[in-house]
N, C-alpha and C positions, 0 to 999 in steps of 0.2 A: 504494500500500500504506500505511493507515493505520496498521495495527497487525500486527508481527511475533510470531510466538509461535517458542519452540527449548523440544527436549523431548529429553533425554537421560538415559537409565535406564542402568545398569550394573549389574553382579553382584559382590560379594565375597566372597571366599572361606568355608570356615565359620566358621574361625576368630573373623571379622567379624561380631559377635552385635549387632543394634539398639543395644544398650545400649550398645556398644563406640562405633560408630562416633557414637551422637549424644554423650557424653563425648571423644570425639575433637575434638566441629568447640567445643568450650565451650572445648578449655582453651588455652592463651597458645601463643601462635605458629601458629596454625593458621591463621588468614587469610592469611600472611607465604608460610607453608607452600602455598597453591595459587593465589596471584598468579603469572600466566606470567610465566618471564622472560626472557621477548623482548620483554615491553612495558615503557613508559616508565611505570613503577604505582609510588607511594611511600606507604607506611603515612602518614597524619598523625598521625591520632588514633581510637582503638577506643575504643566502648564497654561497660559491663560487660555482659560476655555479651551473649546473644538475646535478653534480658527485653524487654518492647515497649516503646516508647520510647528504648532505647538508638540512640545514632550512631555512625557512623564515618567518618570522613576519608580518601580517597585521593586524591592528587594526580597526574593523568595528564597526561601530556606531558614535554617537555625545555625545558630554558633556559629563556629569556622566555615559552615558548607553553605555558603549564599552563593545565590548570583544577582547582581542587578540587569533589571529587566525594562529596557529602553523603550520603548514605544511613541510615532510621531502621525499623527493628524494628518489625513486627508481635506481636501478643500469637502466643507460641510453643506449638505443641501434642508436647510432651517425650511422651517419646526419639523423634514420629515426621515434624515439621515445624518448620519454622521458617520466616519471611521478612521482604524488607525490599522498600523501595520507596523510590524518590528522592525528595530534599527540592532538591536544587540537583547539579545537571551539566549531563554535553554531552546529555542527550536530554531529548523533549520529553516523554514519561514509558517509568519505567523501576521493573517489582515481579520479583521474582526469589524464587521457592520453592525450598526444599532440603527433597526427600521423604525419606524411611526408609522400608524395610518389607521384616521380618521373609521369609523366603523358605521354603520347606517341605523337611525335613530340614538347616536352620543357612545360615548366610548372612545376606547383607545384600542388598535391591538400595535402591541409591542413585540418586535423577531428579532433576534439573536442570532448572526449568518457568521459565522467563524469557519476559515480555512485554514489550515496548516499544516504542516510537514515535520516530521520525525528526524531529528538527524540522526545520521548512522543509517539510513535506508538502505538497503534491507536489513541491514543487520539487529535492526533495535527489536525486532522479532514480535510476533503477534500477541504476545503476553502484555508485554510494554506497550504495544497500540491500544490494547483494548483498556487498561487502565489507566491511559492517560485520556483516552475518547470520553470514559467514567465518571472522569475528575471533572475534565471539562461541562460534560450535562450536566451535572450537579452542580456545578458554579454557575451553572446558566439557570436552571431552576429557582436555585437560589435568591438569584439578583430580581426574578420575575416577583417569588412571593414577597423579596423585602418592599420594590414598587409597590404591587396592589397593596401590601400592609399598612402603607403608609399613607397613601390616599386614602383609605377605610380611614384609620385612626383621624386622621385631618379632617374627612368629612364629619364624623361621628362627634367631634369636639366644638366641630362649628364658629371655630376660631377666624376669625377675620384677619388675611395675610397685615404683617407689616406689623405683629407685637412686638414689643422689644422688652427681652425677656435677661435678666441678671442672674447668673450662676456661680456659684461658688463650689471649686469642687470641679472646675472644666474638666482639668485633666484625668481625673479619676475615670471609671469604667461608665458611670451611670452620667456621669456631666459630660463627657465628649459625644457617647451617644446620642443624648438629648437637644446637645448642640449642632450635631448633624440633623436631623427630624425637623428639627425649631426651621434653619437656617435653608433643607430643600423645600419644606414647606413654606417658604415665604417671609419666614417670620426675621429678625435680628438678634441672635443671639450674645451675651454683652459678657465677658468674662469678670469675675471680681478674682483680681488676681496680687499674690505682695509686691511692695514695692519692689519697684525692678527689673520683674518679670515681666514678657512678653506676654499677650495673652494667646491661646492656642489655639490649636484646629479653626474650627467654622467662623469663630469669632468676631464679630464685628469693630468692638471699641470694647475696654478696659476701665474697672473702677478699680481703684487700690484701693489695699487696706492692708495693716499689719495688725494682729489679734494681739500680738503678745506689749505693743504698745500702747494698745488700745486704740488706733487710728484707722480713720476711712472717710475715703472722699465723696463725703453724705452728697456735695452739689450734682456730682456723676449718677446720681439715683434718683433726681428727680426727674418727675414724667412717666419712670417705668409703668408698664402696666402690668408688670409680673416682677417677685424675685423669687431664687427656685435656690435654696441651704443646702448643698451636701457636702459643705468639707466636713471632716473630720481626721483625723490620728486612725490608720489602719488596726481594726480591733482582732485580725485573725495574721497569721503568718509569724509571730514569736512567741516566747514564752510569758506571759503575763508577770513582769518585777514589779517592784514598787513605784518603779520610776516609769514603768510603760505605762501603767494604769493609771496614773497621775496624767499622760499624755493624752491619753484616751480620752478621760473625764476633762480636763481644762478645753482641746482645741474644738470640744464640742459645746459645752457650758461658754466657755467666754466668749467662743465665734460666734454662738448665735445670740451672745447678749448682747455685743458690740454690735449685729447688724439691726438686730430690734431696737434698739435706745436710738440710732441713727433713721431707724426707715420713721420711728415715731415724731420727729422731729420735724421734717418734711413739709414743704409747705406744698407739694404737690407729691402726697404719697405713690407707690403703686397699689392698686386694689386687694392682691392678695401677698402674702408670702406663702410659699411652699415649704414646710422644712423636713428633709428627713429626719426620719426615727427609724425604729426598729419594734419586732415581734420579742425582742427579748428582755422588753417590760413585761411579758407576762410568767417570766421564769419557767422553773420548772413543775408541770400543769398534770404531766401524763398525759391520759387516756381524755381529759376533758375538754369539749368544745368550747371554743373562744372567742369571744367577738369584744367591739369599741367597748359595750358594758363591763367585760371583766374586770376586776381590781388586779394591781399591781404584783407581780410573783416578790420573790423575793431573788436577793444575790446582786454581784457586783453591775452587771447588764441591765437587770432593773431600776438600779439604782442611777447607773448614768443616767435611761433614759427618761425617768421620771423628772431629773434636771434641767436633762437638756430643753423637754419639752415647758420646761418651767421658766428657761429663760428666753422663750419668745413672748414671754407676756408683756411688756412694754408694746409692742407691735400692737397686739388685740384690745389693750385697751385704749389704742390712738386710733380704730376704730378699723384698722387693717386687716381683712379675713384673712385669719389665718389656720395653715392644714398642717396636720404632723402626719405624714405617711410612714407607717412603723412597714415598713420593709420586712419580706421574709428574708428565706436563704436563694439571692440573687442567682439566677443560672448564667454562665456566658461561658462559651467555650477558650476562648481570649482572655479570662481575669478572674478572680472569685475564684469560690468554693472548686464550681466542676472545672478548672483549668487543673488544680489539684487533686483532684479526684480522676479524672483520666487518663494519666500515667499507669496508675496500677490497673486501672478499669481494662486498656488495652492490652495489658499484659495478661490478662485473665486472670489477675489477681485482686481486683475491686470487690472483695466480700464487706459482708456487712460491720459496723464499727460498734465494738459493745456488744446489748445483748439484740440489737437491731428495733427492738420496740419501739422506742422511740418516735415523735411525731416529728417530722421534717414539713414546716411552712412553706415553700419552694415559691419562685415568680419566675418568670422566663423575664429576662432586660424590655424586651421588647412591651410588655406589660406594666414595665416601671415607668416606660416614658409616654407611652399612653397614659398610663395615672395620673401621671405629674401633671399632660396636656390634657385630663378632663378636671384635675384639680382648681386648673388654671383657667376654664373655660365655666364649670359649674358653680353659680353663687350661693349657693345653696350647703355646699359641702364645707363642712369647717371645722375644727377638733382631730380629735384622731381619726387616722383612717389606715384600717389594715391592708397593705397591699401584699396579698398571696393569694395563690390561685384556690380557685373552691376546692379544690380535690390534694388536700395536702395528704401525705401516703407516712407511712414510717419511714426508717431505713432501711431498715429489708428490703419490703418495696421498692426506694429507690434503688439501690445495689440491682437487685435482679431487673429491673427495669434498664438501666442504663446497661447491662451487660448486655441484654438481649438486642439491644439499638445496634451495641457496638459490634453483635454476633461470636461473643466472648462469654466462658464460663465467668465466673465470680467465686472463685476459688479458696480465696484467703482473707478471712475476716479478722478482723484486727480487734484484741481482746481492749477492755478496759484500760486493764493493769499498763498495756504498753504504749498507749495516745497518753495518759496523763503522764507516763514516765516522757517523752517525747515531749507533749506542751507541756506540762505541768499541772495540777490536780483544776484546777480553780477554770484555768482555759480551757480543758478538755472537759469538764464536766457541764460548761455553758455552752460550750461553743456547738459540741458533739453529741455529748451525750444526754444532754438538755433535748426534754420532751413538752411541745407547746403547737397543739391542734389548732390550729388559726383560723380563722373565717375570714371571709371580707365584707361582711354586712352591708356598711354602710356604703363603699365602691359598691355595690352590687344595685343598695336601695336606689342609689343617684342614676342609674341607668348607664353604668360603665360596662363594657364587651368585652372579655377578656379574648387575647388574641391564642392563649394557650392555655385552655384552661387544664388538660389530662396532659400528666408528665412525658407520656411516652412522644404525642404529637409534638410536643414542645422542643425536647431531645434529639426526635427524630429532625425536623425545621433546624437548628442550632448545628446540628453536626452532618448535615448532608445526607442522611439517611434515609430518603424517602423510601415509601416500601419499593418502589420501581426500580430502585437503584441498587 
């Protein structure tokens, strides 16, 4: 096989007008936005837009084994084509079209025409063709359902382009996300970043602030019609000392006090703040269902976040609606929990952790930033609000669930005794083996649509795994 062709057409809803979707693929974060990430894919360098002549930089692979992967712009035929074709990577040529077109009574359908060639012909052998042909529909499926996903979420939120939305927390897993979404959808996403610092990805303009001086440049925040809270101090990945957990608790209490004392003062507030929280105010629960009425569990997790959510009060009572999204256990194959959890999961060793009983609250990312954008868009919604999907499973569950996605045993379960010896008693026993049945009530009551509600779909969407595939 010289030369491979893949042809994938899809349909978008009507909402999805030509003009929509080729403004879509032009504006900042959109490429970030349908790189799968299950793969080892890193933005280098974009260039401006699809004009011909532009380039772009991806570097694919891990560690020492990259390559950077060049690709440059053909002249573009607006709003109904566009493409590119390789200047330097892994293949021996590689031209890839992105169709539009118009569909009859509203709609988009969107095609995917990709041609390329194997180097090493013949040699690269039919083994190698067929799993790289694999890769490739998968990463074309992909890009399709993250589009339609995103028009749904944007329609369903009924957000009028052209917010301009404050984030804190860009660069984390759930803030660049949200900033890509925000930024194809229309909207201005606006980083709050320390002094210094540039602001990142999609980004539009920059407010500073330093938490530990107590400073922020309240003038930069007026006008907004959204701010969206998620820095914090990383609560999973070391061992819990005294001096982390002091981290923990301060850059999440003082961040969101310094931004509430400031958004209060405002002579032209924004409408809402968004702040995250977490599911792990409600401690460890067992076997019982949970929702916004539960009272507070007990232990260190609880206790931050009954703070944290304590110090947006300035904000609410300057008359600012404000949301505490208690987050479950994030999914992303790129960051978080299951980026750790997939190493041993592939190896067929992802058994279950403890005695597996335990309740796991789970949310696919993609579910977070629809929250955030119905948070943002619903006046109605204010207080706590659990964001995890309805169908939270144990660990067992997850384990055997994720193994079967991955078409791997689940082998070896990892006792008690040796996660707390690993993190430590206090982090292993919150972080893991911490049992807390989550609902999402009140997302639910406000008329929110989860995009993944059963773990398997979710998993399946996140890691390429379609059953077709």
């Amino acid at each position: 096989m010289a030369l491979e062709i893949v042809r994938i057409a899809s349909d978008l809803a009507a909402p999805a007008t030509l003009e929509d979707v080729w403004d879509w693929h032009l504006r900042d974060g959109a490429l970030e936005r349908l790189l799968p990430p299950w793969e080892s894919v890193e933005l280098v360098e974009r260039g401006p837009g699809v004009e011909e002549g532009a380039r772009t930089t991806v570097r694919v692979g891990a560690g020492p084994f990259t390559i950077d992967w060049v690709s440059e712009h053909l002249a573009p035929d607006p709003p109904r084509a566009f493409s590119e074709f390789q200047v330097e990577g892994p293949f021996a040529r590689w031209q890839h079209r992105h169709l539009f077109c118009p569909l009859e009574g509203g709609g988009c359908e969107v095609e995917d025409r990709i041609e390329y060639e194997l180097p090493l012909e013949p040699c690269a052998g039919l083994a190698i063709g067929r799993l790289v042909r694999e890769r490739v529909e998968r990463g074309i499926a992909y890009r399709h359902r993250v589009l339609a996903r995103d028009f749904e979420r944007h329609r369903l939120a009924g957000l009028a382009p052209g917010r301009r939305v404050a984030i804190t927390g860009m660069s984390g897993m759930v803030g660049a996300t949200l900033a890509r979404v925000l930024s194809t959808g229309g909207h201005a996403p606006i980083a709050v970043v320390r002094d210094g610092s540039d602001p990142p990805g999609a980004a539009r303009d920059a407010v500073r602030w330093d938490i530990a001086a107590g400073t922020i440049d309240a003038a930069a925040l007026e006008s907004l019609d959204a701010v969206v809270h998620l820095a914090g101090e990383p609560i999973a990945g070391e061992r819990w000392t005294p001096e982390k957990k002091r981290r923990i608790l301060d850059s999440r209490v003082e961040g969101t006090g310094l931004l509430a004392r400031a958004l209060a003062r405002l002579e032209r507030p924004p409408r809402v703040l968004v702040c995250a929280s977490a599911v792990g105010f409600y401690g460890d629960r067992g076997d019982r269902r949970l929702d916004e009425a539960s009272a507070a569990g007990d232990g260190f997790l609880a206790d931050v976040v009954r703070a944290w959510e304590e110090a947006a009060e300035p904000a609410r009572v300057a008359g600012i609606r404000v949301v505490h999204l208690r987050l479950g256990l994030v999914l992303w194959p790129a960051g978080g929990a299951l980026e750790r959890l997939l190493l041993p999961a592939r190896a067929g060793f992802g058994g279950r952790l403890g005695s597996g009983r335990q309740w796991w609250s789970w949310v696919g990312l993609d579910d977070v930033v629809g929250a955030v954008l119905h948070a943002i868009a619903t006046d109605r919604l204010a207080g706590p609000v659990n964001v995890a999907a309805p169908n939270p499973v144990t660990n067992a569950e997850f384990t055997e669930v994720l193994a079967r996605v991955l078409n791997r045993p689940a082998l070896l379960p990892a006792p008690a005794v040796a996660l707390r010896a690993v993190l430590g008693g206090e982090a292993a026993d919150e972080l893991l083996l911490s049992s807390a049945r989550v609902l999402p009530s009140a997302l639910e009551r406000s008329g929110y649509v989860f995009s993944d509600p059963v773990l398997e779909a979710a998993l399946r969407h996140q890691l390429g795994r379609y059953p077709s595939a």
